[in-house]
PDB file of N, CA, C and O in Angstrom:
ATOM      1  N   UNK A   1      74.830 -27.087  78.577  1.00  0.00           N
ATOM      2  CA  UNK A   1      74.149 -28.277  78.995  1.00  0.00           C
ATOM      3  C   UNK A   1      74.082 -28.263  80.518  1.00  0.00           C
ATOM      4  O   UNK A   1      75.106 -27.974  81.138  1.00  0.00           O
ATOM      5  N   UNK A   2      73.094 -28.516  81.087  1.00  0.00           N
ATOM      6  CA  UNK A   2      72.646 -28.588  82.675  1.00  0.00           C
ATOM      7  C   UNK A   2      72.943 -30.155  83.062  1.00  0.00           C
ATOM      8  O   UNK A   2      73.280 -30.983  82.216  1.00  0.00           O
ATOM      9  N   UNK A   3      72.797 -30.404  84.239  1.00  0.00           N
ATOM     10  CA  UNK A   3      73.312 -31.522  84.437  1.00  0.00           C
ATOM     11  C   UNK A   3      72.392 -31.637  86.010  1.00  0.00           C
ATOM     12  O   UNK A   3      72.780 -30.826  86.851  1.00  0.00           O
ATOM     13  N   UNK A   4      71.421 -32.414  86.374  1.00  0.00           N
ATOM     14  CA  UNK A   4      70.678 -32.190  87.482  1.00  0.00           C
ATOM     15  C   UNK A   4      71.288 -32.889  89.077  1.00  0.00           C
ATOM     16  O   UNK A   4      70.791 -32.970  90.200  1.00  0.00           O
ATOM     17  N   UNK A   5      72.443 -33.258  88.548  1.00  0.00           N
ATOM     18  CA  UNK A   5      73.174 -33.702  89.793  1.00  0.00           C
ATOM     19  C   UNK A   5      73.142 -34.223  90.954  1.00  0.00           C
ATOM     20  O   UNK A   5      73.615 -34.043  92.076  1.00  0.00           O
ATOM     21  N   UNK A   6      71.943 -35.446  89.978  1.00  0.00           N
ATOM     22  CA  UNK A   6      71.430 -36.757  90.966  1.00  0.00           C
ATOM     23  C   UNK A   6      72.367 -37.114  91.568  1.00  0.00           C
ATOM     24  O   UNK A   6      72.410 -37.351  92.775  1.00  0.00           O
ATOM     25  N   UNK A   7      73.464 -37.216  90.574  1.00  0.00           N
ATOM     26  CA  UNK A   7      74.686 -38.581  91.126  1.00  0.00           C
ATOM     27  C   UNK A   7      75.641 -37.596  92.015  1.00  0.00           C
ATOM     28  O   UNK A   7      76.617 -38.265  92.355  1.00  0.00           O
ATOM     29  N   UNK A   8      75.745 -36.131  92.574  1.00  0.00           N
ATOM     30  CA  UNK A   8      76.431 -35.467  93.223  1.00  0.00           C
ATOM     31  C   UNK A   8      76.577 -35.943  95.033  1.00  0.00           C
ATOM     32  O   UNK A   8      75.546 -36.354  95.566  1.00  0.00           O
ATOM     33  N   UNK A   9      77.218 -35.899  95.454  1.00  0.00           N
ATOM     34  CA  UNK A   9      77.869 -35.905  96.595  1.00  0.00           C
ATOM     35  C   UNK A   9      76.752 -35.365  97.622  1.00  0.00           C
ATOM     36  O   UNK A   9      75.960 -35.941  98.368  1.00  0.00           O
ATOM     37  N   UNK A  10      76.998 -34.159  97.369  1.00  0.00           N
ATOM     38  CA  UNK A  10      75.922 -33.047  97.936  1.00  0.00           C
ATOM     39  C   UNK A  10      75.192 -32.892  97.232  1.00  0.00           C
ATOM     40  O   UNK A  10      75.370 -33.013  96.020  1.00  0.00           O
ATOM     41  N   UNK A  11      73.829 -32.480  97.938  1.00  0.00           N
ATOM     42  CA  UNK A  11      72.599 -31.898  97.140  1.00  0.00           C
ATOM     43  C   UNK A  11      72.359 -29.914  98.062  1.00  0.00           C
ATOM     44  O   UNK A  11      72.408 -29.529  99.230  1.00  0.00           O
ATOM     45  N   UNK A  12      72.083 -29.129  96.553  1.00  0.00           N
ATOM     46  CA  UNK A  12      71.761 -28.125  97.032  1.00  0.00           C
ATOM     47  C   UNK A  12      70.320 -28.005  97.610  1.00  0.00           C
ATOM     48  O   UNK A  12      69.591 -28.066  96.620  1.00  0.00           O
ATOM     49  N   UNK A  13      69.491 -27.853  98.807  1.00  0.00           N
ATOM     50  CA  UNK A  13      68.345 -28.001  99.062  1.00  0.00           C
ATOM     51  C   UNK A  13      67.723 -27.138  99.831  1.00  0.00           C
ATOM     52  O   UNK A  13      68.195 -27.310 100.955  1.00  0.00           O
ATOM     53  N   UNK A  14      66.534 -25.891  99.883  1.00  0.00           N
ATOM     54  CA  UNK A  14      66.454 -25.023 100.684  1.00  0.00           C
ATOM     55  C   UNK A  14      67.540 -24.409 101.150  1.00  0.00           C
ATOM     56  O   UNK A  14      67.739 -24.412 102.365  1.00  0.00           O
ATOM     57  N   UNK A  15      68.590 -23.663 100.119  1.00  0.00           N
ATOM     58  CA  UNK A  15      69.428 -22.720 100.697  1.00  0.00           C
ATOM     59  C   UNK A  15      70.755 -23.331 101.523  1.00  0.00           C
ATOM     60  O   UNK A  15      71.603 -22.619 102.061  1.00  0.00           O
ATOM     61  N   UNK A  16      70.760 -24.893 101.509  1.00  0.00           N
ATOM     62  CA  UNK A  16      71.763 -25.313 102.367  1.00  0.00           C
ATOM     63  C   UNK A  16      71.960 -26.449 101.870  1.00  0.00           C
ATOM     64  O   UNK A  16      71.060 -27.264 101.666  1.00  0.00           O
ATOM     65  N   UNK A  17      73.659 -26.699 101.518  1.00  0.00           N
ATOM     66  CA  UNK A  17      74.159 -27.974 100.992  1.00  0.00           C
ATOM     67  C   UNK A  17      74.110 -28.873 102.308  1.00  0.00           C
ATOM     68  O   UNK A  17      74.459 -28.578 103.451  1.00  0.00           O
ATOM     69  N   UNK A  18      73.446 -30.335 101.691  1.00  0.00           N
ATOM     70  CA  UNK A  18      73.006 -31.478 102.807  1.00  0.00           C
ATOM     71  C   UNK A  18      73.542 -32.738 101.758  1.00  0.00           C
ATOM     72  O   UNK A  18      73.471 -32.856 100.535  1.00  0.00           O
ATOM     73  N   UNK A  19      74.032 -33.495 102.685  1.00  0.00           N
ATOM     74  CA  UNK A  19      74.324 -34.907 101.876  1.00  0.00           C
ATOM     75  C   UNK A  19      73.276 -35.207 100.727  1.00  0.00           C
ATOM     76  O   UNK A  19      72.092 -34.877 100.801  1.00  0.00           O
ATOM     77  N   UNK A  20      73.783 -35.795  99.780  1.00  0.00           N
ATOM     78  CA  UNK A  20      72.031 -36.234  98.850  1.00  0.00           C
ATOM     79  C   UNK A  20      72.513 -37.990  99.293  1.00  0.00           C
ATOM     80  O   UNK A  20      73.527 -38.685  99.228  1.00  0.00           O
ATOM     81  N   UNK A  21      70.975 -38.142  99.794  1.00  0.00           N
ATOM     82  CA  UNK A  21      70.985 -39.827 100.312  1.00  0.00           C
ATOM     83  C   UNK A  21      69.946 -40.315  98.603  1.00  0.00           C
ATOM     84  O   UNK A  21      69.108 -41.216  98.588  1.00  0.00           O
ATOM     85  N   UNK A  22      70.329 -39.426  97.327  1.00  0.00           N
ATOM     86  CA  UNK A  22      69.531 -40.555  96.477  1.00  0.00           C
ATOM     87  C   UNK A  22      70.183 -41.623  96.058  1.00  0.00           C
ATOM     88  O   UNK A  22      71.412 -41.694  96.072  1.00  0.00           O
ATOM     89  N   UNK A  23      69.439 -42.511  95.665  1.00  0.00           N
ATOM     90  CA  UNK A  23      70.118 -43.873  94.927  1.00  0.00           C
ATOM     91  C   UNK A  23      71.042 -43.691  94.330  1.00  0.00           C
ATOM     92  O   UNK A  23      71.882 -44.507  94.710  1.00  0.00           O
ATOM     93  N   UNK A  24      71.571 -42.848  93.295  1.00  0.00           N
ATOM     94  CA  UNK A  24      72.549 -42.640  92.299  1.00  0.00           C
ATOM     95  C   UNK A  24      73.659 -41.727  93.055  1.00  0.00           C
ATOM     96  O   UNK A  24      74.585 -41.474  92.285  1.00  0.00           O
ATOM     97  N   UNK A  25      73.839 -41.122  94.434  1.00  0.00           N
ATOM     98  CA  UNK A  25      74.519 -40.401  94.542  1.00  0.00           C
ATOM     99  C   UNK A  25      75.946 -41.489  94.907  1.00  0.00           C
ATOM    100  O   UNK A  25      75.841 -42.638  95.336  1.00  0.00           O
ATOM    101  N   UNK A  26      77.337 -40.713  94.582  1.00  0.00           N
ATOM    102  CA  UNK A  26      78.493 -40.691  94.351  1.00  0.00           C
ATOM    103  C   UNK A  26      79.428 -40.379  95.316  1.00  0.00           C
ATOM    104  O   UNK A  26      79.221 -39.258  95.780  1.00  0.00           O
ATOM    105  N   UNK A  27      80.402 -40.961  95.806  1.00  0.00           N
ATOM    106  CA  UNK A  27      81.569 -39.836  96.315  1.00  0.00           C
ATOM    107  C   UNK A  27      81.573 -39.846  97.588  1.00  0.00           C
ATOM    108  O   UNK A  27      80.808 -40.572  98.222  1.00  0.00           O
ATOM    109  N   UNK A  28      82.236 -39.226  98.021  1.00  0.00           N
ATOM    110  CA  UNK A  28      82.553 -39.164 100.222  1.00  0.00           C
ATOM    111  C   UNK A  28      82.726 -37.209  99.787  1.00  0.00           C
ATOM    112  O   UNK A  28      82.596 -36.485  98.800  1.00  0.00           O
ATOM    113  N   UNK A  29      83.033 -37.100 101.038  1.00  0.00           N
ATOM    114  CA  UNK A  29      82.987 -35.560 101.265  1.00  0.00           C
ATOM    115  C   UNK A  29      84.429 -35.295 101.141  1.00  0.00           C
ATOM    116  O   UNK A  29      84.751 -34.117 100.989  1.00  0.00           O
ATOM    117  N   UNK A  30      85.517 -36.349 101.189  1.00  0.00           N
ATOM    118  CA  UNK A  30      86.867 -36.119 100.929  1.00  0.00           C
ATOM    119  C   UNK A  30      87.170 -36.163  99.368  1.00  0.00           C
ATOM    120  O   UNK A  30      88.170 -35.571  98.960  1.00  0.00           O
ATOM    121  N   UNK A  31      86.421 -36.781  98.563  1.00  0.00           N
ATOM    122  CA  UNK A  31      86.569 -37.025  97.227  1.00  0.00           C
ATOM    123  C   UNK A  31      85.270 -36.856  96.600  1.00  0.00           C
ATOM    124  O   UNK A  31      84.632 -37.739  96.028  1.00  0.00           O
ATOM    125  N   UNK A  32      84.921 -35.584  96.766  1.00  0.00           N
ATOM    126  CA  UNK A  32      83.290 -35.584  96.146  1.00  0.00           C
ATOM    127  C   UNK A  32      83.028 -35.487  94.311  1.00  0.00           C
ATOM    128  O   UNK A  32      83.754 -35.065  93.410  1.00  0.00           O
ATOM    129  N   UNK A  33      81.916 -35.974  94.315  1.00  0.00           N
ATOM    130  CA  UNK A  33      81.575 -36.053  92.793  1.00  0.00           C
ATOM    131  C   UNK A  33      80.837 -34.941  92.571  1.00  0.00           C
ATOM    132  O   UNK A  33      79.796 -34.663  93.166  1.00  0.00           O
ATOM    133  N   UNK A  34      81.395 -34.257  91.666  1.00  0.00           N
ATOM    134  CA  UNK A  34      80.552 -32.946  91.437  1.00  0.00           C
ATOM    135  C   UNK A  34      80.257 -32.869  90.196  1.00  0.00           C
ATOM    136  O   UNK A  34      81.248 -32.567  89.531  1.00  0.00           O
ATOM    137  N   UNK A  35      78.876 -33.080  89.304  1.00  0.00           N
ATOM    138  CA  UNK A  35      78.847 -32.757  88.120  1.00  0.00           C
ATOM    139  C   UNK A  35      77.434 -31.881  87.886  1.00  0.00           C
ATOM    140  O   UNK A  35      77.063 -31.366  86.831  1.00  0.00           O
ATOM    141  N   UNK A  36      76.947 -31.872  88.825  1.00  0.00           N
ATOM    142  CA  UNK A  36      75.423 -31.084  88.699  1.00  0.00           C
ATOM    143  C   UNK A  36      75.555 -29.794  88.710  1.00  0.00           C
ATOM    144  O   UNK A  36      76.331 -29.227  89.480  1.00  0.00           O
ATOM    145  N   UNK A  37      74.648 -29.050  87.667  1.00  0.00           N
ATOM    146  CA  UNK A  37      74.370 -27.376  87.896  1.00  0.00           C
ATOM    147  C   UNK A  37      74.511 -26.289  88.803  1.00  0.00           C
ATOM    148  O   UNK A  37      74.765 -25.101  88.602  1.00  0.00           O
ATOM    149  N   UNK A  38      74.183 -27.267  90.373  1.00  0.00           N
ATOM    150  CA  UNK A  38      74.426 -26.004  91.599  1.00  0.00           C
ATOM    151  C   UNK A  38      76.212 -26.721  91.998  1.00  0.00           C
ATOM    152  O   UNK A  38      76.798 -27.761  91.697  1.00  0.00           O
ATOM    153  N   UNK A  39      76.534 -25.571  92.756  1.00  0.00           N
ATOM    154  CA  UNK A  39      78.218 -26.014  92.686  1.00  0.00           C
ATOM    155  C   UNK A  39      78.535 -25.108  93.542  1.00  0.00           C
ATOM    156  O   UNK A  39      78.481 -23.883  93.444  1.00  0.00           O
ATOM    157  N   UNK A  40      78.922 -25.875  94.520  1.00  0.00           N
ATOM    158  CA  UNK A  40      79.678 -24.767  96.471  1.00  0.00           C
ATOM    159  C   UNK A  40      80.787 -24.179  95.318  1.00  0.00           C
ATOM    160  O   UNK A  40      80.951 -24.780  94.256  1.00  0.00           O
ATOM    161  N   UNK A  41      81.243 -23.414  95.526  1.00  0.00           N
ATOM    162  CA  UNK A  41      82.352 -22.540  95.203  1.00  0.00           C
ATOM    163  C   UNK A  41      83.112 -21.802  96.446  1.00  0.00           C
ATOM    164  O   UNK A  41      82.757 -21.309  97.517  1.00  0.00           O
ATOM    165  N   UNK A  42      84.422 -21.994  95.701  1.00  0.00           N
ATOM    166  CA  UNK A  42      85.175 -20.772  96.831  1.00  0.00           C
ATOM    167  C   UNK A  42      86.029 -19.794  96.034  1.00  0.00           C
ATOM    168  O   UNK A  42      86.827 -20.009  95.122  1.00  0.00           O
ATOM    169  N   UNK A  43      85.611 -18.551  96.681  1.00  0.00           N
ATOM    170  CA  UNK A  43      86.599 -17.244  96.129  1.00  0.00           C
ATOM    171  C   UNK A  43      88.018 -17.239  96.110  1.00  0.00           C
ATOM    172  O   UNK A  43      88.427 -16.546  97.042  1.00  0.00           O
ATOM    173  N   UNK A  44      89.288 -17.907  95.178  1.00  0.00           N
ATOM    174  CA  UNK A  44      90.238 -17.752  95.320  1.00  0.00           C
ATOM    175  C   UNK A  44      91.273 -16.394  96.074  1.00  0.00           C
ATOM    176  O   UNK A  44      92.476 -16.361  96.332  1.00  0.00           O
ATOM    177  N   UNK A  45      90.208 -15.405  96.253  1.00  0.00           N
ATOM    178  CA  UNK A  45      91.055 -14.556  96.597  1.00  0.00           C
ATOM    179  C   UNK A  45      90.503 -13.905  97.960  1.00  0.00           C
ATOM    180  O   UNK A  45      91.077 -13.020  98.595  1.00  0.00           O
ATOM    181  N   UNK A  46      89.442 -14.429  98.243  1.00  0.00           N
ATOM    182  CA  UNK A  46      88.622 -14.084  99.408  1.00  0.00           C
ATOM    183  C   UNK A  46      88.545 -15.346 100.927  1.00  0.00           C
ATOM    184  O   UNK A  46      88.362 -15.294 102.143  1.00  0.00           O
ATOM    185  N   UNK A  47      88.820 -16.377  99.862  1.00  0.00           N
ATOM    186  CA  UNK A  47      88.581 -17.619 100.190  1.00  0.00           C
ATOM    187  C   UNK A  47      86.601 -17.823 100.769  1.00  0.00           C
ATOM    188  O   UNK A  47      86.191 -18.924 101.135  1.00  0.00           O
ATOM    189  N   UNK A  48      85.854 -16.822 100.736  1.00  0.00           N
ATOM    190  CA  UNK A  48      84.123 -17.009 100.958  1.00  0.00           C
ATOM    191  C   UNK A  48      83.844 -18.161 100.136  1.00  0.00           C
ATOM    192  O   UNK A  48      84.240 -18.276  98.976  1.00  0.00           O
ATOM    193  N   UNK A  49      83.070 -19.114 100.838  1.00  0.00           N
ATOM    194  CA  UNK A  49      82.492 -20.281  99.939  1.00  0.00           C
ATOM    195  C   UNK A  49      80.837 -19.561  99.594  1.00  0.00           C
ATOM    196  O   UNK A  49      80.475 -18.696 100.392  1.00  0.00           O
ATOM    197  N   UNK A  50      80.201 -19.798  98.827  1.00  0.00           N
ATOM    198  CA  UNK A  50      79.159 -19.315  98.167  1.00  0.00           C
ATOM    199  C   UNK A  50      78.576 -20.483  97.055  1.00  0.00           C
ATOM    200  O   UNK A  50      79.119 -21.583  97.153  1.00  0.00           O
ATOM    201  N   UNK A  51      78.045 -20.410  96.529  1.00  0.00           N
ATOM    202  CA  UNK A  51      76.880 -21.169  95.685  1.00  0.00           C
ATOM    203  C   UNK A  51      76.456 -20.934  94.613  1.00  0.00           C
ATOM    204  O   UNK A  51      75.713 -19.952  94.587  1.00  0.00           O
ATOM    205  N   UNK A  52      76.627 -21.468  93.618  1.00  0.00           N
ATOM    206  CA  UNK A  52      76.589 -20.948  92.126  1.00  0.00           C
ATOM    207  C   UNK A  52      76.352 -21.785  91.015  1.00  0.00           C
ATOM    208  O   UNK A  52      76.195 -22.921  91.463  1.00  0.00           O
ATOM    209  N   UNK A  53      76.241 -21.784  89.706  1.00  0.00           N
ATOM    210  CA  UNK A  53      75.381 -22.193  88.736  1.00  0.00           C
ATOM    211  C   UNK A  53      76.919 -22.804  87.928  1.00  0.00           C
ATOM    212  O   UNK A  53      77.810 -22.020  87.602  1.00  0.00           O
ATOM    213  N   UNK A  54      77.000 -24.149  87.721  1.00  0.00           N
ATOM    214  CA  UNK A  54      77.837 -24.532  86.513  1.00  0.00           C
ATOM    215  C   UNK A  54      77.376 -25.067  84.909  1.00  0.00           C
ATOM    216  O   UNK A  54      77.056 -26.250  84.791  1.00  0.00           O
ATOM    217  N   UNK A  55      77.360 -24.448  84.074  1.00  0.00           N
ATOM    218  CA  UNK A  55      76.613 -24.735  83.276  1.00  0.00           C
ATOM    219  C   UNK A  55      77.984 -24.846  81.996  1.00  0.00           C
ATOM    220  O   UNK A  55      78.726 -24.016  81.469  1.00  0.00           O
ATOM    221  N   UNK A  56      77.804 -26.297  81.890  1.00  0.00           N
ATOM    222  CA  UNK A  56      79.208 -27.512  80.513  1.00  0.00           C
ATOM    223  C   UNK A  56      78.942 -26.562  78.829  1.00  0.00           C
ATOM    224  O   UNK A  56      77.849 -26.632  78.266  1.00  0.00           O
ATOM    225  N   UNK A  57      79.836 -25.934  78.376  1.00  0.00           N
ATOM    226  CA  UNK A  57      79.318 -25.444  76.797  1.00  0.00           C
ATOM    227  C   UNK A  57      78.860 -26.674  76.130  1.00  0.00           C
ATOM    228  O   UNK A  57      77.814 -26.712  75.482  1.00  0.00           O
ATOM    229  N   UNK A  58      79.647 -27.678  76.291  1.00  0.00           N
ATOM    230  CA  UNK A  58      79.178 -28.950  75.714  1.00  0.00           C
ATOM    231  C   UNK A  58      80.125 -28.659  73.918  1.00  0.00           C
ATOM    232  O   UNK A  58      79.781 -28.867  72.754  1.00  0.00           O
ATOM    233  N   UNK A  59      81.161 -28.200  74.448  1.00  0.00           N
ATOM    234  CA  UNK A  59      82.309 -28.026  73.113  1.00  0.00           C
ATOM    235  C   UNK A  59      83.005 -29.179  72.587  1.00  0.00           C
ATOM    236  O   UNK A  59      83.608 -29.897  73.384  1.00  0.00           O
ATOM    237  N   UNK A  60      83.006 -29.437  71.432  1.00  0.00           N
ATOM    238  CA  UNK A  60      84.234 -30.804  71.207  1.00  0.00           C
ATOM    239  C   UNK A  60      85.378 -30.812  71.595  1.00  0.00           C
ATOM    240  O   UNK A  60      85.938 -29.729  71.423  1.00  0.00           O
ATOM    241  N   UNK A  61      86.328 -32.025  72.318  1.00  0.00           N
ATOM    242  CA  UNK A  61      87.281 -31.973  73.022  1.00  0.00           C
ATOM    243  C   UNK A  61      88.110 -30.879  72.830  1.00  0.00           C
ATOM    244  O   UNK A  61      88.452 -29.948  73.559  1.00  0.00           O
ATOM    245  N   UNK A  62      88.484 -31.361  71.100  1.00  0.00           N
ATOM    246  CA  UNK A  62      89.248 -30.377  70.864  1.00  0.00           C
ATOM    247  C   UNK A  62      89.520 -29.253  70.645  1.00  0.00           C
ATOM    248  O   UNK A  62      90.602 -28.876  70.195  1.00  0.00           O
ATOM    249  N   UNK A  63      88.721 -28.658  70.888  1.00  0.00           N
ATOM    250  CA  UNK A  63      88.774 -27.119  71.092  1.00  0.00           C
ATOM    251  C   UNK A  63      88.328 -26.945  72.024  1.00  0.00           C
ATOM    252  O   UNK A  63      87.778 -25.856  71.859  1.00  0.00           O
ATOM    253  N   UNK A  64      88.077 -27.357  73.318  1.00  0.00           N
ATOM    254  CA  UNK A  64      88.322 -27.221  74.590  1.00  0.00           C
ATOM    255  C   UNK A  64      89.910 -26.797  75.077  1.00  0.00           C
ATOM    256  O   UNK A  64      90.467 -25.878  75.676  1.00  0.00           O
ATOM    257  N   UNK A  65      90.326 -28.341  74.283  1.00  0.00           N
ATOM    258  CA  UNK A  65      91.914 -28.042  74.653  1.00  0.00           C
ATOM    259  C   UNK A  65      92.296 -26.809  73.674  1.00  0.00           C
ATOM    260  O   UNK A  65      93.076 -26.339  74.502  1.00  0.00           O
ATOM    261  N   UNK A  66      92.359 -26.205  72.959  1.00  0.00           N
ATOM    262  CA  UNK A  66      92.255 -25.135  72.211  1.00  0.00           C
ATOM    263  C   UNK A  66      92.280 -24.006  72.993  1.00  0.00           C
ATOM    264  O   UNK A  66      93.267 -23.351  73.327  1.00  0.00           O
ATOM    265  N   UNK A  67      90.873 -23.788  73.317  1.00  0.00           N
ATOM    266  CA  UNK A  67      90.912 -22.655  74.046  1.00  0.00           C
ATOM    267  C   UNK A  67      90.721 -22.633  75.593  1.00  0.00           C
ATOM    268  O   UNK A  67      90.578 -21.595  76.238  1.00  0.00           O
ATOM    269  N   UNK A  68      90.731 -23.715  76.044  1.00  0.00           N
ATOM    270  CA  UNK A  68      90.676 -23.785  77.326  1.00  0.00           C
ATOM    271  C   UNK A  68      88.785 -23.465  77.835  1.00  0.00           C
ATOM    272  O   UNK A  68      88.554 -22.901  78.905  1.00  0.00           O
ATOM    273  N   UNK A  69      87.914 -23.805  77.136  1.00  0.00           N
ATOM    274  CA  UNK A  69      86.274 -23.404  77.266  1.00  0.00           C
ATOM    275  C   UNK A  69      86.000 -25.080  77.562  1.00  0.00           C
ATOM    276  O   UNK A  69      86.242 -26.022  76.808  1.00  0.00           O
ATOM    277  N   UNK A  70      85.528 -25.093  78.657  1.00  0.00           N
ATOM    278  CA  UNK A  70      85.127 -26.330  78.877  1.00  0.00           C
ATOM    279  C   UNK A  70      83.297 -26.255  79.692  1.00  0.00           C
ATOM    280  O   UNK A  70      82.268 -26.852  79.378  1.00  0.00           O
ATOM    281  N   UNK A  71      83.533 -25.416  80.611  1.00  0.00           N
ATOM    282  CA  UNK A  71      82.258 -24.926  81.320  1.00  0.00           C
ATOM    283  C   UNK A  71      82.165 -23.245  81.561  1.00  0.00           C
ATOM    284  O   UNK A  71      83.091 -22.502  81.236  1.00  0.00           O
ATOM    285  N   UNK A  72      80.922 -22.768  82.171  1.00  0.00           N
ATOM    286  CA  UNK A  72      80.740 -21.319  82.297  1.00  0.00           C
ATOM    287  C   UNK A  72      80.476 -21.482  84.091  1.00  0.00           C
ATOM    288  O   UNK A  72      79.911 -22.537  84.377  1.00  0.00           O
ATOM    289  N   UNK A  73      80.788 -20.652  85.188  1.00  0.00           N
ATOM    290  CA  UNK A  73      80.883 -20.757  86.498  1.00  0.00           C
ATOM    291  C   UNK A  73      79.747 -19.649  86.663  1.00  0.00           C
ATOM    292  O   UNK A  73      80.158 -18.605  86.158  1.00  0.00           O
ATOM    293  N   UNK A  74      78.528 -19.510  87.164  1.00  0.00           N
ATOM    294  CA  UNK A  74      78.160 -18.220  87.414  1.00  0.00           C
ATOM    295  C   UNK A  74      77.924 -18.309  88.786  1.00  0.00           C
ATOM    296  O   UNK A  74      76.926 -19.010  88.954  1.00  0.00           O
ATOM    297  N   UNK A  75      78.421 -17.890  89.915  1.00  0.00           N
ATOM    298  CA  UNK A  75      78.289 -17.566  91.205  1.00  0.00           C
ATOM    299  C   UNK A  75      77.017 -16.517  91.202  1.00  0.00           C
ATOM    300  O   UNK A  75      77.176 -15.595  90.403  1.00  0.00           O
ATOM    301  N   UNK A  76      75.838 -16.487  91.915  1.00  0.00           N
ATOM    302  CA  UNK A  76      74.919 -15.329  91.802  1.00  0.00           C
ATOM    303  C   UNK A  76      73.794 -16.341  93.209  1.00  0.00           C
ATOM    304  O   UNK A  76      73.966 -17.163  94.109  1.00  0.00           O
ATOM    305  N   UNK A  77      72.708 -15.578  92.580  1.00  0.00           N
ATOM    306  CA  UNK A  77      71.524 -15.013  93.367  1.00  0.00           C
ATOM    307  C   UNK A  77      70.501 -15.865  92.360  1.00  0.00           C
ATOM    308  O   UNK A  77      69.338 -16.061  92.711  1.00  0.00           O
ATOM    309  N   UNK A  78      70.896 -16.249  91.370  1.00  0.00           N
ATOM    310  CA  UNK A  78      69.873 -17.116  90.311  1.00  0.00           C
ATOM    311  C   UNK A  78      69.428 -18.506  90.653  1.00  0.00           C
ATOM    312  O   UNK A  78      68.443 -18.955  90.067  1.00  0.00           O
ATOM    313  N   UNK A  79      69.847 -18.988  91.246  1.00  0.00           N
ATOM    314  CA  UNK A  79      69.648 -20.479  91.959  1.00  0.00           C
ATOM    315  C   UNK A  79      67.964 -21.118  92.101  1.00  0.00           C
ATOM    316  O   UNK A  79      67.472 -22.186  91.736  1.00  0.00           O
ATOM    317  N   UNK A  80      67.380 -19.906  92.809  1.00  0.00           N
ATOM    318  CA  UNK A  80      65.892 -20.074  93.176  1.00  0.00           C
ATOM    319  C   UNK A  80      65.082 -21.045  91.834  1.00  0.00           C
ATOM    320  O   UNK A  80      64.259 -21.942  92.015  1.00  0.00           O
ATOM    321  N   UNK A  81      65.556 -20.593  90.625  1.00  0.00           N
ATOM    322  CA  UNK A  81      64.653 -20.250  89.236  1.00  0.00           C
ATOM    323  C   UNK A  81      65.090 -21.927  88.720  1.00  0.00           C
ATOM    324  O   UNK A  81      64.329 -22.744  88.204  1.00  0.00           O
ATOM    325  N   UNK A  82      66.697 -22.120  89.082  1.00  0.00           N
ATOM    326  CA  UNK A  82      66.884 -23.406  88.453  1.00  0.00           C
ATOM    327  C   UNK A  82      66.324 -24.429  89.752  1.00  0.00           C
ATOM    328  O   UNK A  82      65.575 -25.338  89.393  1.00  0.00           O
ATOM    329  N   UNK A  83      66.563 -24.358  90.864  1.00  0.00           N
ATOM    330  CA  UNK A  83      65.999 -25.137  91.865  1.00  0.00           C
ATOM    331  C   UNK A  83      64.626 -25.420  91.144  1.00  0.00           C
ATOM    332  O   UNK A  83      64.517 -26.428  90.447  1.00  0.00           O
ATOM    333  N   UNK A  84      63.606 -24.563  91.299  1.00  0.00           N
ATOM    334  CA  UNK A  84      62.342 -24.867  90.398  1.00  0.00           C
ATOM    335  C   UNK A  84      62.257 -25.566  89.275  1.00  0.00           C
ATOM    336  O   UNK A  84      61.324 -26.355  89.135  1.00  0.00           O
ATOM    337  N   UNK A  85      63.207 -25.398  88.296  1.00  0.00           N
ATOM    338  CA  UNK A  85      63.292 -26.599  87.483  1.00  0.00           C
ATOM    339  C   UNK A  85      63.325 -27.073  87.981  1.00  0.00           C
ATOM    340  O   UNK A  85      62.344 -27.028  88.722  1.00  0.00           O
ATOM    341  N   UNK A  86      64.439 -28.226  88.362  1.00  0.00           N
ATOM    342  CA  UNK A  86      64.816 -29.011  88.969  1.00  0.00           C
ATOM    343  C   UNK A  86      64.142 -30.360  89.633  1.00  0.00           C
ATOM    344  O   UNK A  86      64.241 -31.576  89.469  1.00  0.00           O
ATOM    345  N   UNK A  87      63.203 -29.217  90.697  1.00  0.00           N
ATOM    346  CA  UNK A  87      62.560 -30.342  91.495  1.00  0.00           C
ATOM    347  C   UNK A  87      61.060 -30.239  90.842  1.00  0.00           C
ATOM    348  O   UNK A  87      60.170 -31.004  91.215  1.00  0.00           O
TER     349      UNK A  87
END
């Protein structure tokens, strides 16, 4: 399930995260609301922040807690294609 992440903190926009000033947006930059598709990321082991695709399986609770599957993270170069959705 995609999630277009009106109500996000940040908006991903031309290649560069910028405040989103829409009506529905959420959160301060100390406590941000993050539930939309594009998603800053950072490399736990690199610490590089980068930009990437979160996309919810949309699993019943309980087998979330089960197996621990709650969302899929894809960090990439794919962004362009969902931006186009998007807007």
């Amino acid at each position: 399930m995609l999630d277009s992440g009106e109500a996000d903190t940040l908006r991903y926009q031309h290649g560069e995260w910028e405040r989103n000033a829409g009506p529905l947006a959420k959160g301060s930059e100390k406590n941000s609301y993050r539930h939309g598709v594009f998603r800053r990321m950072k490399d736990n082991f690199t610490h590089v922040e980068m930009t990437g695709l979160f996309i919810n399986t949309n699993r019943l609770p309980t087998e979330a807690k089960t197996n621990g599957l709650r969302a899929m993270k894809y960090p990439g170069s794919t962004l362009r294609c969902f931006a186009g959705l998007r807007n």
